[in-house]
Structures are given as C-alpha cells and as structure tokens.
C-alpha positions, 0 to 999 in steps of 0.5 A: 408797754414799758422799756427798762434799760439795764445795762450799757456797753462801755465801748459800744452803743450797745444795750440791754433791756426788758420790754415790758407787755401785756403778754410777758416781757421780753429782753433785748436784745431779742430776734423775733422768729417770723410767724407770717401766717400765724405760724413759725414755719415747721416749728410746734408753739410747744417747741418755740417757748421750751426748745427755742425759748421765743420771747415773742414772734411775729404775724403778718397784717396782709397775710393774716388779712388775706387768709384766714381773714378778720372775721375768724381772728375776731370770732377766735378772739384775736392771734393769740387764742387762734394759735394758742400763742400766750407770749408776745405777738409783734404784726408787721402792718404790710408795708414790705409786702406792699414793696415786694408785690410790685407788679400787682400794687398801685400807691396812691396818697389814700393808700395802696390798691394791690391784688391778692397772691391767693386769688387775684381779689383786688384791695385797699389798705390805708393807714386808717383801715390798717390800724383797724386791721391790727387791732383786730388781730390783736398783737401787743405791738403793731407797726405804722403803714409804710412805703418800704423803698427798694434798692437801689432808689432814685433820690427823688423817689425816696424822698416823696416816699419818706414824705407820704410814710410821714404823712401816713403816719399822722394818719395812723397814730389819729387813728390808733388813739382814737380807737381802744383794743378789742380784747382786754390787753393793750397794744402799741403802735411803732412808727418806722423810720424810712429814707433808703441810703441816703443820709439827709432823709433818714435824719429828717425821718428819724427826727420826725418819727423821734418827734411823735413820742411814741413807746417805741420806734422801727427802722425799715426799709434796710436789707433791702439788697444795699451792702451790709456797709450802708445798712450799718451807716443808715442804722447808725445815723438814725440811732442816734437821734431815736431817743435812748429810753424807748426800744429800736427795732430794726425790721428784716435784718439779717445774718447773725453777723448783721444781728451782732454789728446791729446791736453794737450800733444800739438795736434792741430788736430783730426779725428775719425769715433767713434762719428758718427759710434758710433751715428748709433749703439745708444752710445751718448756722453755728457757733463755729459758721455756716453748714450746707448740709447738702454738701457731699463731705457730711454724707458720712459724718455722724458727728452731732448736727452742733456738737457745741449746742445742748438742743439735740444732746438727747436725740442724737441727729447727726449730720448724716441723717439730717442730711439724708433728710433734707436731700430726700425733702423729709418733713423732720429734715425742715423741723430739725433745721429750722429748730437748729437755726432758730436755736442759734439765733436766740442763743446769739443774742441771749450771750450778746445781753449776757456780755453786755451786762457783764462788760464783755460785749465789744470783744466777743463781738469783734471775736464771733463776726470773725467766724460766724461767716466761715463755711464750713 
C-alpha cells in the first residue's frame, strides 16, 4: 500500500490524498460504508460502486468468522470473490465487538474467550489467530486486536488496557510479517491507537503505535458515548504525533458534523453504521439538516426526498412516498434511505477533498457544521 498526499489546508490540519491498494485507490478523505457481514445493508454491490461511488467498505472479522465461517471465505477465495466486491475491503479485527459483548466475553493476556450471539459456542480470539483470521478473509487493510474501552472508564482501567493492546500489538505485527497472504494480493496490518479521554495515555499510545512504522494508523475507542468536545480533543493530540506521510483513521465516527471537524483535525479515513442504521429507522440526512421522515408534516409533501441531490432525479421518490414506505416497513423504504444517507455522506467528503485542493476547505466547514445539524 502506498499513501500520497496531494494537498494541505492552509488554516487546518486538514488533507487530501490517494491510498494506493491492490484492489483500486482511494482518495481521502473517504467514509467507508459498513458491510459487517459481507454486505452493506439493503444496498446492491451494483449501486455502491455506480450510485454511491464507494471507494471501499468494510467487513467484520468476528462476524464474518462466526457466519459464513474461514472454510467458505477460503473455498470462495477470500471476501472479495464471495461478494463479488473488486474495490477495496477494510476488516475491523473484533475489537469493538470485544467491548460491546460485555456480558458474554472474558479478557485475559492470551486474548478474549466471548460466546457466540448466533448460538451461545464458546471461542478465542488472539492476536495471533486474528492476524490469521484476516488473512483468510482477505481485506487489503486489516486492523490490529485491541481492547476498545468504554466511556466513561476508571483511569487505571484504561491504562492497563492501553498496556495489554500494546502488548498485543507486538504480538500482531510478529505474526503478520511472519506470514504471506493467501490470495495473490497484498494486505496491510493498521495499529489503533487507544487510551480513552484521558491525555497522557493517548500520547503514550500514539507515541508507541507512531514507533512501530507501519503504513497506516487508527484511532479506536472514540465515540464510544464521550461528548464530541473530548473526541475532538483526544483526536487532535494524537494527530499530532502520527506521522504526516501515512493515512489515519479514525474508527466509528460519526455524525457528518464529526466527519467535517475530524477532517479539519487531519483524519483521512472513516466509518460509521449511522448512515445506514439510521436510514432504516426513517433519519436522512442532507445538505440543508436532518429529516425524520416519519414526522407527520411530510405526509403530503411530494416534493423530491433531496431536492438538492441528482441521486433520485430520474425516479421521482418524494418525501411522501418514501415516508408511506417506511411507516409501512416496506423494503424500498430501507433501499431508498439507506442509498439516500450513504449518498450524502460520500458526497460530504468528496466536496471536503474538493475544498481542500482548491484552498476553501476552512470556511465551507465553519459554514456546513452551522446547518448540518438543523432538523428539519
């Protein structure tokens, strides 16, 4: 993988880019739809790459592991043949699905013993078997195994977490470089930067993580439940010690607001499920704020979902419709939504590179977070 940076904004620490993979390039900076289980939610691999323009999406280690399982992603010769995705795949190593199944996982220096959410079948994930898990799978970037804390966290919690993900983390890159992927294209192991909200541990970690020179670096364990105010403080002291020349990426985040302050902050790199999960529960978002379709004022609104967006110009979905489509839990209704919000979102930070090169970036942020969170 390689990183080029193209251009810098002069009153930010914000930038534009091309990540260069086996699978295509990307450039940043880019929001990655979230495919958890080897699919983008009510949206067809046809429209990713022609309506939404997906540079690359993502899969999920612990969910692709759990179902369909390694022995039909290998027989199918990796993610991208088995979902006939030829772009580039990210795979988020089950770390956050490590915090998030609390009540069913154990963490222990070897690695986490956590029961199944399909059938209650008990498992280990390492930083060794994880690495292997990934290669299998076959993404172009894989991420390191981590402890992603939650929020709030006891201080002394968070730095023993901190010490064991680094601990781990030698024990993932040992095992990456000692082993070759399956499928004939290279793959690159990302380290995460943890620590919580706490300062002197995201330093230490973004120090340690800068240290083990790898092509690119993460940054987990924010929008976790902290106030935007702390994500954008811990992501701002850890951007600057991550070396300029590789690409960040900031895991889980967020609103299109924290997409445009976290790229002012010099984040080349996002996910989130918000634009899709939010999609299928009515919440658009657009240029002018944020719709609940539900609501009873567009029950006779025929006006276009967007009017400012070309997405939709040849179908004619109005607000009414896609309404009546939603309350009646019609499939279009999550299609439309969901391909509506991703839409946005690319576009968002498609104009934010645009701005960036041409030297407009700083303003038309200060401009678009002063609306993007209106309600309409």
């Amino acid at each position: 993988m390689k990183f080029n940076l193209a251009a810098k904004d002069a009153f930010s620490k914000a930038r534009a880019g091309t990540l260069i993979t086996d699978h295509g390039e990307i450039q940043t900076p880019i929001f990655m739809p979230v495919g958890t289980a080897g699919s983008v939610k009510a949206v067809h691999q046809r429209e990713l790459k022609e309506d939404i323009e997906a540079q690359i999406i993502l899969g999920n280690t612990y969910h692709l592991y759990l179902r369909p399982g390694l022995e039909t992603l290998k027989a199918a010769g990796g993610l991208h043949k088995f979902n006939g995705w030829d772009r580039p795949i990210l795979t988020d190593s089950g770390g956050y699905q490590v915090y998030s199944l609390t009540e069913v996982r154990k963490i222990k220096e070897e690695g986490v013993t956590f029961k199944s959410h399909i059938d209650g079948s008990k498992h280990l994930f390492t930083p060794e078997n994880v690495m292997d898990i990934q290669r299998t799978i076959g993404a172009d970037i894989i991420m390191a195994f981590d402890e992603c804390t939650p929020y709030p966290c006891d201080y002394h919690y968070a730095r023993r977490s901190v010490d064991m993900t680094h601990r781990w983390l030698k024990r993932c890159i040992n095992r990456f470089d000692e082993t070759t992927p399956h499928y004939g294209y290279s793959q690159t192991l990302f380290p995460i930067v943890q620590g919580s909200v706490y300062k002197d541990l995201r330093i230490k970690s973004a120090e340690f993580i800068a240290a083990q020179n790898r092509e690119g670096n993460a940054i987990g364990g924010l929008s976790v439940g902290e106030p935007a105010e702390e994500m954008y403080a811990m992501t701002e002291v850890v951007c600057n010690i991550l070396p300029e020349d590789k690409p960040r990426y900031l895991m889980g985040v967020g609103t299109p607001i924290n997409l445009l302050e976290n790229i002012a902050l010099g984040i080349d790199m996002f996910d989130c499920v918000m634009p899709t999960r939010n999609a299928r529960n009515g919440m658009l978002f657009t240029k002018n704020g944020v719709i609940n379709i539900k609501n009873e004022k567009w029950k006779n609104d025929f006006s276009p979902v967007d009017e400012d967006s070309d997405l939709f110009s040849d179908l004619h979905y109005s607000k009414a419709y896609l309404r009546h489509l939603i309350h009646s839990k019609e499939i279009l209704g999550a299609q439309i939504a969901t391909l509506h919000n991703l839409h946005f979102y690319l576009w968002l930070v498609n104009t934010a590179r645009e701005k960036i090169i041409s030297g407009d970036f700083y303003d038309w942020k200060n401009k678009m977070t002063q609306v993007l969170g209106q309600k309409l």
